[in-house]
N, C-alpha and C positions, 0 to 999 in steps of 0.2 A: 200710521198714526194720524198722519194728516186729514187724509179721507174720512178716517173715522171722525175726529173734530169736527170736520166739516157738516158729516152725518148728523150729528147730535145738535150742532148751532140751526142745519135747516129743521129740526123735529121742532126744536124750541121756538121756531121765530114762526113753523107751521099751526103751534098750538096756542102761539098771541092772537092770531088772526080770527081763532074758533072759539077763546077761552069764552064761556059764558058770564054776562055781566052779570056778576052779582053785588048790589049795589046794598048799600046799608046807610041811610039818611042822606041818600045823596051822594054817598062819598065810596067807589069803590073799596073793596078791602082787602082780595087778592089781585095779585100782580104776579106776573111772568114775563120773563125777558131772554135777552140772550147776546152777548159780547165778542169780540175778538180783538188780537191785535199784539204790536210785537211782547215782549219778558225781555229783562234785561236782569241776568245773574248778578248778584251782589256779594262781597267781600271775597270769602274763600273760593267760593262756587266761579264766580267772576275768573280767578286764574285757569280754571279747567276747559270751564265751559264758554260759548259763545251765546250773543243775544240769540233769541227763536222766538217763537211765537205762543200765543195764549188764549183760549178760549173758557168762555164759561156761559152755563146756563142759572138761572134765578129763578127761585118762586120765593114769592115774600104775601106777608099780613098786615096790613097798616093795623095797628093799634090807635090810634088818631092823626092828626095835623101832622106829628111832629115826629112821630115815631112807627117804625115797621119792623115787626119781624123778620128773618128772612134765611132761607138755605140756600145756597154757591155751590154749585159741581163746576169744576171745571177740570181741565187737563194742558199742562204746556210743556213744548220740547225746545229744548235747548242741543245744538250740534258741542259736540266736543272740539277742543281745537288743535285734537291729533287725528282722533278719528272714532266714530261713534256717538251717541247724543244720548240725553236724557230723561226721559219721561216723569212727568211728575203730575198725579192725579189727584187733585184734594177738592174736599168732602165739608165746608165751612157754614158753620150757621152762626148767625149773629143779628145785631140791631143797625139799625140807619136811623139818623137821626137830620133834618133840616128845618133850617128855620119857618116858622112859623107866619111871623110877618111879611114876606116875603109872595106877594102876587105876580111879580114880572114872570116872563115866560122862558126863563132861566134862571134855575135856581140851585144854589150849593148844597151838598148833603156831603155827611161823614160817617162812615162805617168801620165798626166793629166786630169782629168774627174768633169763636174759638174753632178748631177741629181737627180733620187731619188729613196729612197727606201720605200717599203710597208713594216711595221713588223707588221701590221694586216691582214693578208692574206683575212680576214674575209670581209673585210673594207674597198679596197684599194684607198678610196677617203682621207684613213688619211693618205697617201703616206707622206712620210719628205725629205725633200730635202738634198741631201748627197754629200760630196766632198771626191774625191780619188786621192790617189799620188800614183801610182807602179814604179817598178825596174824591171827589165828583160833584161834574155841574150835568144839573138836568136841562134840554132843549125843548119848549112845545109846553102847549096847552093841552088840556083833555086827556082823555086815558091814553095814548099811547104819544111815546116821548121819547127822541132818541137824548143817549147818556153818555157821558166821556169821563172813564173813572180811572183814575192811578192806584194801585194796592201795593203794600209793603207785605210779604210774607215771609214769614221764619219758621221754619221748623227746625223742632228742638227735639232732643231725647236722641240725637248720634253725636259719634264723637266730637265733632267741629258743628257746630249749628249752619243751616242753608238758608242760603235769603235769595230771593229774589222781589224785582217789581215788572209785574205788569199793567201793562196800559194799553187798556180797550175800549174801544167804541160801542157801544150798541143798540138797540131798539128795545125800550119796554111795554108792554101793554096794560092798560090797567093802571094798580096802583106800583110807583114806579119803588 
């Protein structure tokens, strides 16, 4: 599982480097990125399972200033705290939204996401449908920008809802 993360976060961070500038008034308009860093299980999840790790890759569309489209794959494992872990692979698209007036070379954005996540990797037709709220400050001027973002995820439709938060760092290129 890990390897594999690791594979996917170097594809993503290999195709920031190559992505083609495609620029529209100045202002690029796709973006590519890519994150990692620890998960920390919440509520029910939280007695089972232990913090682990979380990765994710981004592509997103500025719509303008203030706003971006955007799709989230990511994957995070959490170890059990008997014995065994849990993989959790979701699939989130959603808006980002940050301020506008805001020129410093750090700035806050907040993110919205519906989608879903598989916690049967086995299985991934029982995919559950997952709703995400993040926080993040962007670092850097110009197209590429490292980011520091905390997300709330829940996924719902099993019997007991799962939440976790993770919080990752990462580098975007482009439009962040």
């Amino acid at each position: 599982m890990a390897l594999r993360s690791i594979g996917w976060l170097g594809l993503a961070l290999s195709v920031t480097t190559t992505f083609p500038n495609l620029d529209a008034q100045g202002m690029p308009r796709w973006g590519v990125g890519a994150a990692a860093g620890p998960a920390f299980p919440a509520g029910e999840f939280s007695a089972s399972d232990n913090p682990g790790v979380s990765g994710l890759a981004f592509f997103s569309y500025r719509l303008d200033a203030a706003f971006s489209l955007g799709l989230d794959v990511g994957a995070t494992w959490t170890p059990h705290k008997r014995s065994g872990h849990s993989e959790l692979y979701d699939m989130l698209a959603g808006v980002v939204w940050r301020p506008t007036s805001s020129r410093s070379a750090t700035q806050p954005f907040l993110l919205g996401s519906l989608g879903g996540v598989a916690v049967d990797i086995d299985n991934p037709e029982k995919a559950r449908p997952a709703l995400c709220v993040g926080l993040g400050m962007t670092f850097g001027r110009g197209n590429g920008r490292v980011f520091v973002l905390g997300r709330f995820v829940r996924i719902v439709g099993l019997s007991a809802p799962l939440a976790y938060f993770p919080l990752t760092i990462g580098y975007s290129a482009r439009a962040p």
